[in-house]
C-alpha positions as CSV (number, residue, x, y, z in Angstrom):
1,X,0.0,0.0,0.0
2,X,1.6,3.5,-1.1
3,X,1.6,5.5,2.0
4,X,0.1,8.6,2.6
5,X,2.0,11.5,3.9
6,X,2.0,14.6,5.6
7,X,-0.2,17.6,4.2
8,X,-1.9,15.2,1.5
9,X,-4.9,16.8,-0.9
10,X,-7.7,15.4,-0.2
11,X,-11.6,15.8,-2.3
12,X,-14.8,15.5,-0.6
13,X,-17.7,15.1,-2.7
14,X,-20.9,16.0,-1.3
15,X,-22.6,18.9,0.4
16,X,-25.2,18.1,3.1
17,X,-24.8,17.9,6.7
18,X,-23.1,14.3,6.4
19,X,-20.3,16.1,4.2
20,X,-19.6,18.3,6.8
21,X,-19.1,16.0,9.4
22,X,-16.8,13.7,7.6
23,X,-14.9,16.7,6.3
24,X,-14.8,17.9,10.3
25,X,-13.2,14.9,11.5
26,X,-10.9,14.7,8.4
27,X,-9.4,18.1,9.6
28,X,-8.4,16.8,12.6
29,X,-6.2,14.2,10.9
30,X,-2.8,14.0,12.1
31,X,-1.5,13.9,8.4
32,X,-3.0,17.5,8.2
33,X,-4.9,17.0,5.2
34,X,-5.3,19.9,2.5
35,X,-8.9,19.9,1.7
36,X,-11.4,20.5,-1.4
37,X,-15.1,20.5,-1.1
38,X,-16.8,19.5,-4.4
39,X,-18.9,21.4,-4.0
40,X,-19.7,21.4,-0.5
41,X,-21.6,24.1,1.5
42,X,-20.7,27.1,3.9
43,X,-20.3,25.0,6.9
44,X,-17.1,22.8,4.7
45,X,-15.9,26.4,3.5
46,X,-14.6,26.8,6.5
47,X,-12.2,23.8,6.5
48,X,-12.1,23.1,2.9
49,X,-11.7,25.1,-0.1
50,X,-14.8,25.2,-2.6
51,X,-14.6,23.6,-6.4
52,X,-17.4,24.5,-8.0
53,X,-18.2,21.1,-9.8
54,X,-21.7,19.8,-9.9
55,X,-22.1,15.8,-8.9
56,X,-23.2,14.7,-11.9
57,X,-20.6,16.2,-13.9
58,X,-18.0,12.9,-13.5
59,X,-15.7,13.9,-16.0
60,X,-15.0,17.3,-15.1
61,X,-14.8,15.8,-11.7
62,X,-11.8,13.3,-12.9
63,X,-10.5,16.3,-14.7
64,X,-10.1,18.5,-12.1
65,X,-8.7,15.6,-9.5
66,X,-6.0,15.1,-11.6
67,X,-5.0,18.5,-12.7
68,X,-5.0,19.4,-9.6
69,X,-3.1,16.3,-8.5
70,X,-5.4,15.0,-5.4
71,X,-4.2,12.4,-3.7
72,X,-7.6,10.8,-2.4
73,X,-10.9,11.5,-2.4
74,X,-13.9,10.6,-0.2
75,X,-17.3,10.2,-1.6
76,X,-20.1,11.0,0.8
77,X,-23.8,11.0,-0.8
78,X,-25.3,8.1,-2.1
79,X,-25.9,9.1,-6.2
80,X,-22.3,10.0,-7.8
81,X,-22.0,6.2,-5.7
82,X,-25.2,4.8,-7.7
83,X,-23.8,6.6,-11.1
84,X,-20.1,5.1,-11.1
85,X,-17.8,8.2,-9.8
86,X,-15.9,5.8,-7.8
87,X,-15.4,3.5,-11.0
88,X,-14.5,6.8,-12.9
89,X,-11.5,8.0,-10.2
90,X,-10.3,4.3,-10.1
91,X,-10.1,3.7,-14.0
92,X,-8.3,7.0,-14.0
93,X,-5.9,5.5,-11.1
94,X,-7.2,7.8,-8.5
95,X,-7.8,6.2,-4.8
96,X,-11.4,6.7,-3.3
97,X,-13.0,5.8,-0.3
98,X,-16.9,4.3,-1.5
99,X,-17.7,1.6,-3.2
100,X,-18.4,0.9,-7.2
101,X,-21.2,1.0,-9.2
102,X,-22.2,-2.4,-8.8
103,X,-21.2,-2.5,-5.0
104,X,-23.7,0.5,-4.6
105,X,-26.3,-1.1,-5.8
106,X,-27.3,-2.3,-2.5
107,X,-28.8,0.8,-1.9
108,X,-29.9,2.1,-5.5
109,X,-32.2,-1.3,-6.1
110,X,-33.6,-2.1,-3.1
111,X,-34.6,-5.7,-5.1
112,X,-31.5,-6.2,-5.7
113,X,-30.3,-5.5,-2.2
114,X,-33.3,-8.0,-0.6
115,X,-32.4,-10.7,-3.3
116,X,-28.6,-10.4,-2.3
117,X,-30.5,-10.9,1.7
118,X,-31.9,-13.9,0.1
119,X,-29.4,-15.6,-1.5
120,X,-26.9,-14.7,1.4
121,X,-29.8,-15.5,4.1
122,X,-29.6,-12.4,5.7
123,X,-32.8,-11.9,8.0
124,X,-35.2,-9.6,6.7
125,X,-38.7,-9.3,6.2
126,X,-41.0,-11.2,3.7
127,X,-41.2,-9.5,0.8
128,X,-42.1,-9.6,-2.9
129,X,-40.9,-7.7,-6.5
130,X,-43.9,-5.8,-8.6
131,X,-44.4,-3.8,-11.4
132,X,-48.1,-4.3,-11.9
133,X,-50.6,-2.6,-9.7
134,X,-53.1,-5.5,-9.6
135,X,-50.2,-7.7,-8.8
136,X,-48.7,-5.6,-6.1
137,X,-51.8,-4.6,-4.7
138,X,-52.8,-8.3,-3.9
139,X,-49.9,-9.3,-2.1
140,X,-50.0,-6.1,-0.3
141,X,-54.1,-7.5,1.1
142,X,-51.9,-11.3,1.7
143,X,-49.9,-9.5,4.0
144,X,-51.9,-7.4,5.3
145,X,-52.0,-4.3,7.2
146,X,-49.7,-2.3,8.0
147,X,-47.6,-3.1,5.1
148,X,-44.3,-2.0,3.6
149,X,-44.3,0.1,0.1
150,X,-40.8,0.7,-1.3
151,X,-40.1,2.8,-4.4
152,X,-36.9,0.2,-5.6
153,X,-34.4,3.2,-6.8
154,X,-32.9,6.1,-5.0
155,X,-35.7,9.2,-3.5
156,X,-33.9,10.5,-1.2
157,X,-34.9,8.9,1.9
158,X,-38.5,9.4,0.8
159,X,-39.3,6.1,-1.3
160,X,-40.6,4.3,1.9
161,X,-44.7,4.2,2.7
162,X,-45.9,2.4,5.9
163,X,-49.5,1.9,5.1
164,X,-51.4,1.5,8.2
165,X,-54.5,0.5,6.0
166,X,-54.6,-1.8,2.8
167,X,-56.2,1.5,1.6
168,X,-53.4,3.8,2.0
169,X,-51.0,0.9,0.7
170,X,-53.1,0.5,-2.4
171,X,-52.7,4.2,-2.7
172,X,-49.2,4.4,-2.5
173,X,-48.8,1.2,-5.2
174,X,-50.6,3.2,-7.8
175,X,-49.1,6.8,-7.3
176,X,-45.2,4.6,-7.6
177,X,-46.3,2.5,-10.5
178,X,-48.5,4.7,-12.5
179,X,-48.7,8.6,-11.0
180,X,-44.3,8.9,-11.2
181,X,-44.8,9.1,-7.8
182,X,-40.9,8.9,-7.7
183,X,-39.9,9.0,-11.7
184,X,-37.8,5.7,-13.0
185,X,-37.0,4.8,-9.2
186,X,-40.9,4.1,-8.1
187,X,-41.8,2.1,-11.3
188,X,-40.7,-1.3,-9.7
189,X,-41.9,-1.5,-5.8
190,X,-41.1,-4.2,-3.1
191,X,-43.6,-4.9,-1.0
192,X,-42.7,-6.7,2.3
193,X,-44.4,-7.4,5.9
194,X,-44.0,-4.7,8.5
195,X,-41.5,-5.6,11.2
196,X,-42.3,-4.8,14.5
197,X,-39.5,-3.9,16.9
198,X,-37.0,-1.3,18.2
199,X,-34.8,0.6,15.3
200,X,-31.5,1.1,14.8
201,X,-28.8,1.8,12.3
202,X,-25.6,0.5,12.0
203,X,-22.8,1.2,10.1
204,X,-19.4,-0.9,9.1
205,X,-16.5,0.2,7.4
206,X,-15.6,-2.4,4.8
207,X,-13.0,-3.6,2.4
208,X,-11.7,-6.6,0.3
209,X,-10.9,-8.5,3.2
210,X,-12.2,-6.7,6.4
211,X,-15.4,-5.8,8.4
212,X,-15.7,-3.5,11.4
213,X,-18.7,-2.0,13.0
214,X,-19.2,1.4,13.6
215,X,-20.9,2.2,17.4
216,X,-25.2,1.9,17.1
217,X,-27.2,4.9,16.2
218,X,-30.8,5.4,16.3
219,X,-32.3,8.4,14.0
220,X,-35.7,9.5,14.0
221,X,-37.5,9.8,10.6
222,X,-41.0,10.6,11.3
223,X,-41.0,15.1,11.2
224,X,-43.6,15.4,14.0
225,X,-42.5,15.1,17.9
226,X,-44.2,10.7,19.0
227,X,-43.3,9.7,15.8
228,X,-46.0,11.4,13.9
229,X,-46.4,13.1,10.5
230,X,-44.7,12.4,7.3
231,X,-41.4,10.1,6.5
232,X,-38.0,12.5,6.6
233,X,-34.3,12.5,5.7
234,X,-34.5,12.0,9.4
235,X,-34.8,14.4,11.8
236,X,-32.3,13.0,14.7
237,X,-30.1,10.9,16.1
238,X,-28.3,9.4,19.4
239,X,-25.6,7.4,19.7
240,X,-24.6,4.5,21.2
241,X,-27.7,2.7,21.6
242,X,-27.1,0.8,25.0
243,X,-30.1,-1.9,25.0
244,X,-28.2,-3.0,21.3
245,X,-24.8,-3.3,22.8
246,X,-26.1,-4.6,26.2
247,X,-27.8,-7.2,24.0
248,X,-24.4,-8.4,22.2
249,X,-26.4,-7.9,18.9
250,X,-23.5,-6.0,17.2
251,X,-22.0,-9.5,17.0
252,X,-24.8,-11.0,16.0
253,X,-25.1,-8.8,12.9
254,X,-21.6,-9.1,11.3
255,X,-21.9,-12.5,11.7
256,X,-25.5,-13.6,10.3
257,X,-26.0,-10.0,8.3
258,X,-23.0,-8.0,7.4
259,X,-20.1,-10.2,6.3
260,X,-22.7,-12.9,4.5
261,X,-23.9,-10.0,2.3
262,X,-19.7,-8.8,1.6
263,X,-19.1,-12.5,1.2
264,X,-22.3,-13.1,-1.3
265,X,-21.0,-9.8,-3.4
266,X,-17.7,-11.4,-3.6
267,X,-18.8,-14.8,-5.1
268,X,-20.8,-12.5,-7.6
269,X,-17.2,-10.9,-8.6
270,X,-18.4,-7.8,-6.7
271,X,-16.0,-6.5,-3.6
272,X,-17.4,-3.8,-1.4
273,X,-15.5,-0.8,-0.2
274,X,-16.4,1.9,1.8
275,X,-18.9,2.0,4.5
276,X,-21.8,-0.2,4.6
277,X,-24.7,0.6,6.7
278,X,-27.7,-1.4,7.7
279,X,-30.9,-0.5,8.8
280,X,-31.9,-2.8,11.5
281,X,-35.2,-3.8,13.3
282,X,-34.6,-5.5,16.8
283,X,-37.5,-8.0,16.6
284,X,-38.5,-10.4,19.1
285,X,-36.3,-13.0,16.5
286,X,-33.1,-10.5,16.5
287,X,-32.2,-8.2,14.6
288,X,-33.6,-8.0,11.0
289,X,-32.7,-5.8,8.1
290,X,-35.2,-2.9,6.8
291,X,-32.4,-1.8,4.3
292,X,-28.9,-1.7,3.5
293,X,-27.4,1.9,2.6
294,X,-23.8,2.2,0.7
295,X,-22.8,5.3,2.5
296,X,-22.8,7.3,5.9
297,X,-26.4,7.7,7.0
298,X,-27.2,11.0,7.5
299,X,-27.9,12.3,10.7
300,X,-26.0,9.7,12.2
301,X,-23.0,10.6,11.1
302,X,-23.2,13.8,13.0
303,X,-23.2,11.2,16.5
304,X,-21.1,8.3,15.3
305,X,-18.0,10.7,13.6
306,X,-17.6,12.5,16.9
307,X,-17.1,9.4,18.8
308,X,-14.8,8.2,16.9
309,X,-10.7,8.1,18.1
310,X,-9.5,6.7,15.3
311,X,-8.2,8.8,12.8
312,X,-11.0,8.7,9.7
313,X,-8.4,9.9,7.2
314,X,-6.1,6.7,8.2
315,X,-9.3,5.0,8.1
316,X,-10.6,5.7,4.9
317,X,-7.2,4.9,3.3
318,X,-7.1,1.7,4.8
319,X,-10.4,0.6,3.1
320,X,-9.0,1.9,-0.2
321,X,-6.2,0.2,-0.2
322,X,-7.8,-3.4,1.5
323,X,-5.8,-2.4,4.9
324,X,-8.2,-2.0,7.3
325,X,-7.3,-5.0,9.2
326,X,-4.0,-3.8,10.1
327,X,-5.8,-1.0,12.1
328,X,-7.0,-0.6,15.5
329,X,-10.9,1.4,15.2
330,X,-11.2,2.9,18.9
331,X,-14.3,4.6,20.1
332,X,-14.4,7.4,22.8
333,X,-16.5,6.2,26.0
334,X,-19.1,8.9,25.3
335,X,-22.9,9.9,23.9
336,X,-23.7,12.1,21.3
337,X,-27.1,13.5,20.3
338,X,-28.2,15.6,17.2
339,X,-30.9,17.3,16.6
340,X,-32.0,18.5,13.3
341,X,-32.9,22.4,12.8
342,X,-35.4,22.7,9.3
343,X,-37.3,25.0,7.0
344,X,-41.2,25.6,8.5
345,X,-42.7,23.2,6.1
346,X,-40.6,20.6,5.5
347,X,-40.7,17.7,4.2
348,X,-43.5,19.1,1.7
349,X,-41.3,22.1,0.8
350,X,-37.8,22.7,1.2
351,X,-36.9,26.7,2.3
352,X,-34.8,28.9,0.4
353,X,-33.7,32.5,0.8
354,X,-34.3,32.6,4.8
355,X,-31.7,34.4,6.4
356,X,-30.0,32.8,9.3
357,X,-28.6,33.6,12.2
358,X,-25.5,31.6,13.4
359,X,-23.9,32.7,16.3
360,X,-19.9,31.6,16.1
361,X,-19.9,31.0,20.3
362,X,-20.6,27.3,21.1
363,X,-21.0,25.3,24.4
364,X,-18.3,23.2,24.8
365,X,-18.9,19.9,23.3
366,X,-21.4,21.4,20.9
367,X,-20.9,21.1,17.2
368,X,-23.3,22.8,14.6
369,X,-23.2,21.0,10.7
370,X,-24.6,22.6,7.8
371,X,-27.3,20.9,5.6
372,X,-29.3,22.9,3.2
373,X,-27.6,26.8,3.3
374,X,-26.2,28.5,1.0
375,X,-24.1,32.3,0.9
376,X,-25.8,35.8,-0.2
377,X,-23.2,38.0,-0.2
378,X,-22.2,37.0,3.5
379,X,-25.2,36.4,4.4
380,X,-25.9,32.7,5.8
381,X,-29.1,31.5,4.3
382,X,-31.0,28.5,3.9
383,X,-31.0,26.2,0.9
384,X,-33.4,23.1,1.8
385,X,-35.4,21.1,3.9
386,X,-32.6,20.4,6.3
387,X,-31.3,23.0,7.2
388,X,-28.7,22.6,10.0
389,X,-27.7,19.9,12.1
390,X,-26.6,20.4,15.7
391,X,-24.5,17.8,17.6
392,X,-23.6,17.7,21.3
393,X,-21.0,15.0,22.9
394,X,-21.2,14.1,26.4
395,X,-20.9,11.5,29.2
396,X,-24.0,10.1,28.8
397,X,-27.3,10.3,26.6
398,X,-29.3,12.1,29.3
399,X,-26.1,14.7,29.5
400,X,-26.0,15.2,25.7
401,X,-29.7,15.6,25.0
402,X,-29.3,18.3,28.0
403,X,-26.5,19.5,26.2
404,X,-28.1,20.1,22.6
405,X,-31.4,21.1,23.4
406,X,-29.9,23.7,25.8
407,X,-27.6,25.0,22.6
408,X,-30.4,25.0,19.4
409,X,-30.3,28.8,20.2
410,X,-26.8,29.2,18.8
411,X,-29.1,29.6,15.1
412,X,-32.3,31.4,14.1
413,X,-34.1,31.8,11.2
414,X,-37.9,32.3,10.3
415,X,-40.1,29.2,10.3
416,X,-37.4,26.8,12.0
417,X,-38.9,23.8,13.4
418,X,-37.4,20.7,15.1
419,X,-38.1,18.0,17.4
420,X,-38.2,17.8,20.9
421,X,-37.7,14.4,21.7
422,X,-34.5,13.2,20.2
423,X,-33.6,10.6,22.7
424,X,-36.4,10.5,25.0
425,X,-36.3,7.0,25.0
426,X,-32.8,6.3,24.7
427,X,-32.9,2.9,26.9
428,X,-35.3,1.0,24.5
């Protein structure tokens, strides 16, 4: 493996929230990275400098990576992923952290992900492929409500419907299939039995040869304080999750879930780098998977990243390169909790335009992550649904949910909303 040295230039490709956190803890890299933002937001400004590259635009991307001779690059959102950037940087002998095209798939098919949970025997629910309404529909009444209706390509976190009535399911069937509920991604659907159970996310870092898990998050999609109101990005997040670690079930998952699924891929001529998360349900059975993601989940990137000791940077490089057996992944013996600041009527609307306030003093401990903002002049405003994220690291979970809420004034803007019970129920 070539090393990497002091002061190397290093791309990050992505600008939510999740972008900023990963290029956070990169700064804080012994090797005293040199960073880019491609093209980021105001938040990674402030470590990174801005390249004004679109995703999409892969070869302009490759372009500039080697003109400007970049060293690695880390690829944080789950579309360039889906589209083949990371093929792109590799056939131009670039090293990047995320996995290929056909590795990614996990997340961009969800029928290919639960066939891969089939063949591999990876617990999940029962479940079944559609592209007829009729069809769908009547598997949907088989199972029963509530039921599962998943839109099989990428919608941004949005492509999931519970359907607490066969009703609302049959609803949901037609708008994917025939209203383009969700364009080219909603016209196949899996339908699968609703699991019933505690929730929790977690994440691995993964190469050729290598799995190792991430500390438990939990996130909290629903917009609406109880769990109520529409599916969101998520709105979120705590971490660890004691009751999971308590319960061993970390374990349990590499062993029955997370390195089957690698090991499948392989057979298949596929090897998965980067970081693999999986959506868990804790059912009465164990843990099952509601679905597998092929990059940082976002908000729980903004708990898990500051817990981590480890340098990410050495990290990262380690996956590339099929080395991260050779490292020791430490955890701090802490709790972090995030809380999600956004626009008045999200999810139905992102905001746009709102100034923001931001003050630059923060609590010790206390970590604010941009999402959707954007610069006017020098003013901060916003430029989403999600707007901000705020993290807060502590002791304990009670003592970082004290922590954050008692900071969410450190930003202001007109129509913010958030949650008020990230956490609540941390010991479930």
């Amino acid at each position: 493996m070539k090393t990497l040295g002091n002061y190397p230039r290093v791309a990050v490709i992505g600008q939510g929230a999740r972008e900023h956190a990963i290029t956070w803890k990169l700064a804080q890299s012994h090797l005293e990275p040199v960073l880019y933002a491609l093209p980021g937001n105001p938040g990674m400004w402030e470590l990174a400098a801005k390249v004004d590259i679109p995703l999409s635009e892969h070869a302009k991307i490759v372009e500039w990576v080697k003109a400007e001779r970049i060293d690695f690059v880390v690829i944080g959102p789950e579309q360039p992923l889906a589209e083949g950037l990371v093929d792109a940087l590799q056939e131009a002998g670039i090293p990047v952290f995320g996995p290929n095209r056909a590795a990614a798939q996990l997340e961009a098919s969800k029928s290919f992900a639960k066939d891969v949970m089939r063949r591999a025997g990876v617990p999940t629910a029962r479940y079944e492929v559609f592209t007829e309404v009729a069809a769908a529909q009547a598997f949907a009444a088989a199972l029963g409500a509530p039921v599962v209706i998943k839109a099989d390509g990428l919608a941004a976190g949005k492509g999931v419907v519970v359907a607490q009535t066969l009703a609302e399911a049959n609803s949901a069937i037609a708008d994917m299939l025939e209203g383009n509920r969700f364009g080219a991604s909603g016209h196949k659907v899996v339908i699968e039995e609703f699991l019933r159970g505690t929730e929790v996310s977690l994440m691995y870092f993964v190469d050729g040869n290598t799995v190792v898990p991430m500390i438990p998050a939990r996130d909290f999609k629903r917009v609406g304080d109880g769990d109520t109101g529409p599916n969101t990005g998520g709105m979120g997040a705590f971490a660890p999750v004691p009751s999971f670690l308590s319960a061993n079930w970390t374990a349990f998952a590499t062993e029955r879930i997370i390195e089957p699924t690698v090991q499948y891929l392989k057979s298949e001529g596929i090897t998965y780098r980067g970081v693999l998360y999986a959506g868990l349900m804790v059912t009465q059975e164990g843990p099952k998977v509601i679905e597998f993601n092929a990059r940082f989940g976002d908000p729980e990137t903004e708990v898990v990243l500051p817990l981590l000791e480890t340098d990410l940077l050495e990290i990262m490089w380690a996956v590339a390169h099929d080395e991260l057996g050779e490292l020791d992944v430490r955890w701090h013996e802490k709790a972090a909790v995030c809380v999600v600041l956004a626009g008045g009527e999200y999810p139905a609307k992102s905001d746009s335009g709102t100034p923001i306030e931001l003050a630059s003093d923060r609590p010790s401990g206390v970590y604010v992550f941009h999402a959707g903002t954007a610069l006017r002049g020098d003013q901060l405003v916003t430029a989403g649904g999600r707007v901000l994220t705020v993290s807060a690291v502590a002791q304990d979970i009670p003592a970082a949910i004290e922590l954050v809420y008692g900071a969410l004034d450190v930003a202001r803007f007109s129509g913010m909303q958030y949650r008020r019970d990230i956490a609540s129920h941390w010991q479930q």
